[in-house]
TORPANU-755180 format. One record per residue (C-alpha): residue number from 1; x, y, z. Coordinates in nm, 3 decimals. Layout:
N
NUM_X_Y_Z
...
//
This chain:
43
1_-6.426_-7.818_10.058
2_-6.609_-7.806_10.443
3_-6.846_-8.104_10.391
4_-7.037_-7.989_10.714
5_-7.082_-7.646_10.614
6_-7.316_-7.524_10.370
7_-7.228_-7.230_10.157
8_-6.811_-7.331_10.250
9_-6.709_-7.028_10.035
10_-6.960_-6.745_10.229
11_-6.839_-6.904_10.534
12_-6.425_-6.888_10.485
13_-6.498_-6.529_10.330
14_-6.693_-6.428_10.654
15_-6.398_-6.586_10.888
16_-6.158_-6.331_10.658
17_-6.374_-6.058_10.702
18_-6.410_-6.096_11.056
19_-6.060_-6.157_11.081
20_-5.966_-5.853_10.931
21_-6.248_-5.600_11.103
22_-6.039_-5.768_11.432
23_-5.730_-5.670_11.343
24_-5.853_-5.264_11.236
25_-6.009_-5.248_11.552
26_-5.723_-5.399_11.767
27_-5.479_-5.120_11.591
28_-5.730_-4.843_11.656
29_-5.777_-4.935_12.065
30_-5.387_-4.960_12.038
31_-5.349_-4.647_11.906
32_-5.606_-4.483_12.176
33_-5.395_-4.573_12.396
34_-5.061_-4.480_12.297
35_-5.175_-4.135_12.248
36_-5.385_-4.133_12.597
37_-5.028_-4.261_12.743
38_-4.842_-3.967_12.628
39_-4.693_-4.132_12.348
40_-4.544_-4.377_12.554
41_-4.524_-4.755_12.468
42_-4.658_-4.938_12.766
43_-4.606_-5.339_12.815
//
């Protein structure tokens, strides 16, 4: 699969995970801040 990567699998499923803790944490920052904005959606 990644012929300069040992353990290919490990490493695509780490990328995911990482990928995915990213995206939770970007939500709950996003979130913070809507509520500490009064609800308001700010560009």
């Amino acid at each position: 699969m990644l012929p300069v990567v040992d353990g290919a699998a490990q490493w695509v499923l780490a990328i995911l995970i990482g990928a995915i803790v990213g995206g939770i944490l970007y939500v709950l920052f996003k979130k913070h801040e809507y509520e500490k904005n009064g609800n308001k959606v700010i560009a």
